[in-house]
N, C-alpha and C positions, 0 to 999 in steps of 0.2 A: 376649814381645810378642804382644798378640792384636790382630787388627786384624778390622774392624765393618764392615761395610757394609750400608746401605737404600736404600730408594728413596727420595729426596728431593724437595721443590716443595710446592705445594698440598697442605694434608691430604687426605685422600680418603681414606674405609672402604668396601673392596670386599666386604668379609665377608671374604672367602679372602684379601684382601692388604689393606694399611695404606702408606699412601705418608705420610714422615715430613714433618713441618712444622719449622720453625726453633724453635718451643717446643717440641717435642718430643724433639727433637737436644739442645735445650739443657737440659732435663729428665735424660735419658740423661748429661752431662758432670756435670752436680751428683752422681748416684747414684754416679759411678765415681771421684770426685776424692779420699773418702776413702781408696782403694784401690790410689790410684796418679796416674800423668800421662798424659793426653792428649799424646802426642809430635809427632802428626802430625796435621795435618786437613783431608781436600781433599776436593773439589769438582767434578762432572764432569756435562758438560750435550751430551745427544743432539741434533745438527742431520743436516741432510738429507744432508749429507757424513759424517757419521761422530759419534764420540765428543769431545767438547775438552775442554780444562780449561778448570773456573769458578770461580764463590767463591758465598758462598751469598746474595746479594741475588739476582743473577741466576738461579742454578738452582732458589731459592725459588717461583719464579715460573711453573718448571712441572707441566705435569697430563700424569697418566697415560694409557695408552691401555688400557681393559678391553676382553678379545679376545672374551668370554662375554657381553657385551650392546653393544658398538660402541661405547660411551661414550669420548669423546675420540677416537677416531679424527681423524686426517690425510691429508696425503699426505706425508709424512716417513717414510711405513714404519716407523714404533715401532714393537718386538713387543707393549713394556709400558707402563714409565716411563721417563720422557724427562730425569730425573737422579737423579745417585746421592750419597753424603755417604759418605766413606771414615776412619773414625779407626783409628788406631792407637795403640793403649792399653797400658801396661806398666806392671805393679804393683810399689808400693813396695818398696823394701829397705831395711834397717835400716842406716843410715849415722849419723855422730857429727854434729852438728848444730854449725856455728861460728856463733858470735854473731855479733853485728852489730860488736864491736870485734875480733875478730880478723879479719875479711873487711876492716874497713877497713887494717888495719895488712898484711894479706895485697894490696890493691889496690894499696897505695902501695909496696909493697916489686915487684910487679911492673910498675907505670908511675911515671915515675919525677917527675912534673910532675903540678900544679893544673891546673884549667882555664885560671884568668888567667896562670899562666905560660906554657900551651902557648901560649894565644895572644901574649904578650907575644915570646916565642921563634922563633913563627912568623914575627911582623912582620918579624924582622932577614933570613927568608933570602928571595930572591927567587923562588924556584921557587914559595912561599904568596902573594904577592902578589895574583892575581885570587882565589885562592879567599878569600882573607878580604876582600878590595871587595865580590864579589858575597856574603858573607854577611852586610852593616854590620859589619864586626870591624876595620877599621882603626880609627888612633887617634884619627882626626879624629872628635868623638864627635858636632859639631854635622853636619858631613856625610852622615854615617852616619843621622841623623833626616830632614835632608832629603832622600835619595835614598832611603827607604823611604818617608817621605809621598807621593811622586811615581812609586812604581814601581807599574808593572800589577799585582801582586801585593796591594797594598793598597789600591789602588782597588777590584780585586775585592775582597776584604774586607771593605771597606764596603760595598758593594754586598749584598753577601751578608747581612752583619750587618743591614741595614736592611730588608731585602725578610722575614726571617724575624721581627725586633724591633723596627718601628717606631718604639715608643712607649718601649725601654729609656731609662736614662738611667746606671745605674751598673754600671761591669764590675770586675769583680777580673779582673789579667794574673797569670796564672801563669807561673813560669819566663822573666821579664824581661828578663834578660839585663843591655845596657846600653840598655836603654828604649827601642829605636827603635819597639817595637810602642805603647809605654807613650803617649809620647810624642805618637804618632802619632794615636792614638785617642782623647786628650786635648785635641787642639787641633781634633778634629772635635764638640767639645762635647759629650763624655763625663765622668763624676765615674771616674776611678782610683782604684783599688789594686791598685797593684803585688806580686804576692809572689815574691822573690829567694832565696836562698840564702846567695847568693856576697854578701859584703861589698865588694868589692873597687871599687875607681874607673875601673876597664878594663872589667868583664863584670859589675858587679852593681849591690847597691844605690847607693853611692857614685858611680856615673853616673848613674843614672838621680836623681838628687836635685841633681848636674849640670847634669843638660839640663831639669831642670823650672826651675830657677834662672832660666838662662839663658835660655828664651822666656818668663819670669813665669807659669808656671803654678800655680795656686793650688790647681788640682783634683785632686792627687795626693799620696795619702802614700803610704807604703812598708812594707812588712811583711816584716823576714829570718827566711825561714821557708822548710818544704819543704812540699809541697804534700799530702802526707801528712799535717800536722797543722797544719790551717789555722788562724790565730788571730784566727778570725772568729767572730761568731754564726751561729745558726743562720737561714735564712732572707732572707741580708742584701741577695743582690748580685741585680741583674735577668738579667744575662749574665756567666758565666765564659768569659775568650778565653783560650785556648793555645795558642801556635806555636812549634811544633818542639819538645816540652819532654817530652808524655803520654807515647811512646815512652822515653824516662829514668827510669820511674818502676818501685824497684825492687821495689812494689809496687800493680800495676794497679789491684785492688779497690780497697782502702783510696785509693789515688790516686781515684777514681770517687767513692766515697762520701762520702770529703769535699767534695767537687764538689757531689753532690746536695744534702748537708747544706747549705751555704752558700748553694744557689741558693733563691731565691723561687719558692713554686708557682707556675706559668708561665714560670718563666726559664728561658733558652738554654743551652749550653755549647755554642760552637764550639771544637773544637780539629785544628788546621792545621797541614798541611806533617808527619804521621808517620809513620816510618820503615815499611812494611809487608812482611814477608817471607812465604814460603811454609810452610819448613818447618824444619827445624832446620840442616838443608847447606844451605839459602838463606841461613840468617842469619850461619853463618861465611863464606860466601864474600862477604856484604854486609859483616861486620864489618874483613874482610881487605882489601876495597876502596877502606874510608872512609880518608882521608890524614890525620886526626886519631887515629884511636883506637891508634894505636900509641906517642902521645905521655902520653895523661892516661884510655884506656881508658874512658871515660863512655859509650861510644853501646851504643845498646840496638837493640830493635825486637819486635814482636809478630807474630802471625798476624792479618788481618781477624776471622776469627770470636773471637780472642782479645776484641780491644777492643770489637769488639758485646756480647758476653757480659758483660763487667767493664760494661758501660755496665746492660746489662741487670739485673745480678747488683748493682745501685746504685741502683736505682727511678728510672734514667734511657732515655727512648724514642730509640732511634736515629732521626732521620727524614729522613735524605739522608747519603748513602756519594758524596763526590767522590774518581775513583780517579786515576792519576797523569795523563793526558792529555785529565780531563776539564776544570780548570780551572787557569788561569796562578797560581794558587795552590798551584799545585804544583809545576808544571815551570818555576816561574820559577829561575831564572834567566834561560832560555830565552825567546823569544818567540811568537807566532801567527806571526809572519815566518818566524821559523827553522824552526818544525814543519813548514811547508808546503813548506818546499825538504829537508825530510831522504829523505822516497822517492826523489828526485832523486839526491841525495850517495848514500843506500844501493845503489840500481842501478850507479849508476857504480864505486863501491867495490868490489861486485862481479863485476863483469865485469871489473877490472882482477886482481881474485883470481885471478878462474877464469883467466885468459891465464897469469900466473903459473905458478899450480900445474898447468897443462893444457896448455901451451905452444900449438899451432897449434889441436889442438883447442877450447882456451879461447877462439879470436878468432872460433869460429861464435854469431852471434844463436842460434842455436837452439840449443845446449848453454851459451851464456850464459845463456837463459832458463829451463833445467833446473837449472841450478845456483844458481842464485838461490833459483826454490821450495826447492828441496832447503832451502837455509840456512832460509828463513824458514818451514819444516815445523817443522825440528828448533830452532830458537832463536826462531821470531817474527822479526816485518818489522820497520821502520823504527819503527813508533808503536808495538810491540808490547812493554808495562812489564816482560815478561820477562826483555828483555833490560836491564832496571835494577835492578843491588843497591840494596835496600832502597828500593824507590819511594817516591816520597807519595802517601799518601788524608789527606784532610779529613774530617771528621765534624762532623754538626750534629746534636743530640741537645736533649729537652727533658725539664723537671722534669714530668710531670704534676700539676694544681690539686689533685687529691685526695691527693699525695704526703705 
């Protein structure tokens, strides 16, 4: 394992030092990918209080302090630079390579359900029950389109979709599902295409061909296919939407560049609600968490700089990172309501802890209020997406005209 570290944020040439840019970094991952994997890649951004941990929009953002001509100087006490870019890198080994049909026959021998089964299986026991309401996975399949047309999640959505594309008119949906998004964005006077997978009348195209039935919509056809090898033209769509699906993809690039391939010079690609982990002990403890993946094993998840990079590495411009508590497109289920009462429930949570495990000492305000920091030092506070396996960020990313 060799592990890397510079100074990150704003280019800067001191002569004697070089403070690294996001091209730069991303430069450095292309030259070393023949050679090996990037395992690890984090982020860390100097404040007045100390060191923290960031991700690289943010710590992109800062400038150094040269101590030999005063340039940038603050009052933050920098010695130097004010962030750092840490990878950990480990070269290749000669391992036997399984095809794509033995992994599948290897996946299926260790989970033991489809996606439509898991879900079909799930519906019978009661302990799934909200978790599939709040995902549209119930059966009711007209329900399920009404209550995402109506939920804050999709309002924001449009919102979002319309402030960056006013003038779109045609979107390809990737990873469909049973149409609520399809659906949804159809009846807001959109031309669809759907692309599914799944065949199936519960989770795939066979719903969603269903529900277009069923509110007369004319502006949708369907395409079973993965989003790996799209069977489009090139150049077709104005905006590609994806929720919840780019995180599934068992190949990011090619997932991406098929994206770029299909989108119109100037067109969008929002893709919404993706799984985001840190590091590689992030993504099994998010994997271990998820109440699905033990049934039919599909969830995945990346690193942010992952999915920047595959966007990059795609002749696609990242141009807004929404991370898990920036927008109700992420944290929905959840509401503005419930976020604002969680420092509330968390204080009280904790101070019922520390009594517990502290006994008399626990019931002083003032080692309640030590112990509290204390938690929210080492795990983060109430709002803090640390403490969420596999958060969601959104991404908005655009075709360049010159593309």
């Amino acid at each position: 394992m060799l592990c890397i570290t510079f100074p990150y944020g704003k280019f800067e040439n001191h002569g004697f030092f070089q403070q690294f840019d996001d091209e730069m970094v991303s430069r450095i991952k292309i030259l070393l990918e023949p050679q090996g994997k990037i395992r690890e890649e984090r982020y860390f951004l100097y404040k007045q209080e100390g060191w923290i941990i960031s991700n690289s929009s943010e710590a992109g953002e800062a400038e150094s302090y040269n101590p030999h001509t005063g340039k940038g100087k603050g009052t933050d006490e920098a010695a130097h630079c004010r962030a750092l870019c840490c990878l950990a890198f480990s070269k290749n080994q000669k391992v036997v390579e399984m095809s794509a049909e033995s992994k599948l026959h290897s996946d299926k021998a260790k989970y033991p359900m489809t996606w439509e089964e898991t879900i079909i299986h799930l519906r019978t026991l009661p302990s799934f029950q909200e978790v599939l309401h709040e995902s549209y996975l119930d059966s009711d399949l007209v329900s399920n389109a009404e209550r995402f047309q109506n939920s804050d999640e999709f309002n924001a959505t449009l919102k979002l979709i319309r402030s960056h594309a006013p003038a779109a008119t045609t979107i390809l949906d990737i990873g469909s599902g049973n149409g609520v998004s399809t659906i949804a964005l159809a009846r807001n006077g959109y031309t669809l295409t759907a692309l599914e997978p799944d065949p199936s009348p519960t989770v795939g195209c066979a719903a969603i061909r269903s529900m277009a039935e069923h509110y007369g919509i004319k502006t949708v056809s369907i395409l079973q296919s993965y989003a790996e090898a799209i069977p489009a033209e090139n150049n077709t769509f104005d905006i590609v939407h994806v929720r919840q699906a780019m995180h599934h993809a068992q190949n990011l690039d090619k997932f991406l560049t098929e994206i770029q391939r299909v989108l119109k010079p100037g067109g969008f690609l929002f893709t919404l609600r993706d799984h985001v982990i840190y590091n590689n002990h992030d993504k099994q403890i998010f994997l271990k968490a998820h109440p699905l993946q033990e049934y039919y094993g599909g969830e995945n998840a990346y690193t942010e700089a992952e999915y920047l990079h595959a966007m990059k590495h795609a002749g696609l411009k990242a141009i807004r990172v929404l991370r898990h508590f920036d927008s109700v497109i992420n944290y929905a289920p959840l509401t503005q309501e419930t976020l604002a009462s969680l420092p509330r429930q968390f204080t009280q949570n904790l101070n019922t802890r520390a009594k517990q495990k502290f006994g008399i000492l626990g019931n002083l305000p003032a080692f309640q209020y030590i112990y509290r920091k204390a938690v929210q030092f080492r795990f983060g506070g109430p709002l803090d997406e640390r403490r969420i396996p596999g958060r969601m960020y959104s991404f908005v990313a655009v075709k360049p005209v010159s593309a």
